[in-house]
N, C-alpha and C positions, 0 to 999 in steps of 0.2 A: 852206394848205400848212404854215405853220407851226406849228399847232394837229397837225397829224395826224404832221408828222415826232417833236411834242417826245413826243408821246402815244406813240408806237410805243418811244421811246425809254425814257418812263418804266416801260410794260409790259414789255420785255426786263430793264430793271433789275428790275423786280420777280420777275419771273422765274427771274431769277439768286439775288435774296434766298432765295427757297420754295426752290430745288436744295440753297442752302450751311444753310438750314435743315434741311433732310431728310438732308445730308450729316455735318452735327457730330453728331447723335443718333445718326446708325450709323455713326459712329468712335466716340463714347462709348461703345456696346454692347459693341462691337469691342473695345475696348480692354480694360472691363472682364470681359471674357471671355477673354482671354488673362488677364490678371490674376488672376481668379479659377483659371483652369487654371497658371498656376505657382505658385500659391500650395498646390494639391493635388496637386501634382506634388512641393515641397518638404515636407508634409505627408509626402507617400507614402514619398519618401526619407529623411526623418528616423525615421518608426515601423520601416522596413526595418531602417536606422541601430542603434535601439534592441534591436529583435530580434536585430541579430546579436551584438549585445556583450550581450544576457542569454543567450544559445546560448553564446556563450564564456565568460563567467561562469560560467553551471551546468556547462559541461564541464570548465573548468579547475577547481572544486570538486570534480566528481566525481573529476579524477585526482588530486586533493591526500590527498582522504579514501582515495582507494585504496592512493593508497601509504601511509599511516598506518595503514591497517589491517593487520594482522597475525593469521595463523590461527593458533590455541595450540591447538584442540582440532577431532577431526575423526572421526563416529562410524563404525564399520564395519562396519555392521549397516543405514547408508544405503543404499546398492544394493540388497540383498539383500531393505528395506523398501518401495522403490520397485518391483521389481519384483513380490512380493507382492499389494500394494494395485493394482499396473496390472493382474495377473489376477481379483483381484475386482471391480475395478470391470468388465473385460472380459467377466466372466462376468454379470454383474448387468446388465449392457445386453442380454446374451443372452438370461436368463430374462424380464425386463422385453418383448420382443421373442418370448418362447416364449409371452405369457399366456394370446391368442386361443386357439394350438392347442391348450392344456393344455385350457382351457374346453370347444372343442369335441371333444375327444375323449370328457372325462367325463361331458361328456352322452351322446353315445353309450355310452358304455362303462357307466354305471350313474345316469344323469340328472343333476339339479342337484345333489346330493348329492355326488357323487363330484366331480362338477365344483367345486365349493365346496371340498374338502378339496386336490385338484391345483394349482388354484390357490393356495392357502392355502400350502402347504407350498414353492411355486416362488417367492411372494410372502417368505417368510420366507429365501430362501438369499438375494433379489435384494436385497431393504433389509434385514434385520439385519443378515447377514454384512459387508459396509462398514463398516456404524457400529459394529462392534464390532470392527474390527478397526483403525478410527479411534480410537475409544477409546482403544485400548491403546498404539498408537505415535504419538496428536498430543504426547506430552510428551516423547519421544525429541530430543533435541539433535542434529542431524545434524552441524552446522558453529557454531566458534564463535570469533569476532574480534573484536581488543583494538584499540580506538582510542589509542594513546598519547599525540595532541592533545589528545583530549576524555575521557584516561579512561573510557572507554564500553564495554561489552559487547555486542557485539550475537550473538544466537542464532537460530539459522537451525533450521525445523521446516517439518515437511510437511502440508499441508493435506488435507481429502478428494479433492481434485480434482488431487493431485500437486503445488501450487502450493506455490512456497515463501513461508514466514512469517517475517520478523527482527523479533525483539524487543531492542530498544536498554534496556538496564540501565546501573545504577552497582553496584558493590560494596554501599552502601550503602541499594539497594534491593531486596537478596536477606533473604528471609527461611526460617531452617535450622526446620521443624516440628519440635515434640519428639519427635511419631510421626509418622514420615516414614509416605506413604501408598502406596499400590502405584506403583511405577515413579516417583517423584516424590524429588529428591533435595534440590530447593530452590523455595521459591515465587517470583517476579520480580511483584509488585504484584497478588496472589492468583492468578497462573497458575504451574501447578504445570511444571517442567522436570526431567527425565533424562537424566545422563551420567553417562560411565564413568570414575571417578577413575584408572584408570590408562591410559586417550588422551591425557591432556595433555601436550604437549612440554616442558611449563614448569608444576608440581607445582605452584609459587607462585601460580599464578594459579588453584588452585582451594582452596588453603591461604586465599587473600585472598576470591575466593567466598562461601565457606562460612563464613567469619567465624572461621577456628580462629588467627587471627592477633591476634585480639581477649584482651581479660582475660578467666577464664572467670569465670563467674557462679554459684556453686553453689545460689543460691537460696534458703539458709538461713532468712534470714529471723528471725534472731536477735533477740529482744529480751531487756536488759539491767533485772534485776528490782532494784528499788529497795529500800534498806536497809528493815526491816521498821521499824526506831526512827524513819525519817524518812516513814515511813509514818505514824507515831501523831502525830508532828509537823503 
């Protein structure tokens, strides 16, 4: 009897051992699983954190640089160029979208021949006419503003696709051609730009532009010929 009560007794103890062992392993898991879930929860909160103060960085930059810029020049021949280029691009989607039926009518109408020529000629109003009409006004200056922070020029131009372009300048990186080229009034780092010296609100800023503020340079080229006696010397 007393064999079998200590026996019953030492197996419940052991019993109990196996439970609080299987029970610290999964509060360990436990544990460390919250652990790891706040530690990605402050992870999360902190990159949130980060993104909002660069949101408010770049926004408060942008309204700093806004207010610092200042328009001096502004073309009036932008409208007028934008709605232009929106008809031909309008019309060049159409022809582009006319090709089939150009094709098939010249076939009927006088075979491949005619058809080659119908085409040909609808193909020429739908891609030349853009680019030559881009040609001529991507050097047009539409808009143009004066950093007073940064000194900076920036030039706003129209793309093929209506898009607008800024090109950020210094004074110091306009160059005046001695033969200015068609529609080109000054080059900005070999790209040619056009405007109208009498848009600017503030004359000085195309006086400093164009460099007519500078010494002129006449190019002479003088040289100073040496006594003939200190020649034989």
């Amino acid at each position: 009897m007393f064999t079998i009560r200590y026996g019953k007794q030492f197996t419940l103890a052991l019993m109990h051992m196996s439970r609080a062992v299987q029970v610290q392993p999964s509060c360990g898991i436990a544990a460390w699983s919250r652990t790891q879930l706040h530690t990605a929860q402050l992870h999360r909160q902190q990159k949130q954190q980060n993104q909002h103060r660069w949101l408010t960085t770049r926004v408060a930059d942008k309204d700093s640089e806004a207010k610092d810029l200042k328009r001096i020049y502004y073309g009036t021949l932008a409208p007028r160029m934008r709605m232009v280029k929106l008809f031909s691009l309008t019309t060049s989607l159409a022809g582009l979208a006319a090709q089939p039926v150009l094709m098939e009518q010249g076939i009927k109408i006088g075979g491949t021949g005619m058809a080659i020529f119908l085409c040909s000629v609808g193909g020429f109003f739908t891609f030349v006419t853009p680019l030559l009409l881009h040609f001529v006004t991507k050097k047009y200056v539409t808009e143009l503003h004066y950093n007073q922070a940064t000194d900076e020029y920036i030039a706003t131009t129209i793309s093929l696709i209506l898009l607008k372009i800024k090109t950020k300048f210094r004074a110091s990186d306009v160059t005046v051609p001695e033969v200015p080229g068609m529609f080109t009034s000054f080059l900005v780092k070999n790209r040619p730009l056009f405007v109208d010296p009498a848009l600017f609100d503030d004359p000085e800023h195309y006086v400093r532009i164009m460099g007519y503020d500078k010494p002129i340079d006449f190019k002479l080229n003088l040289k100073l010929e040496s006594d003939p006696i200190q020649k034989k010397k």
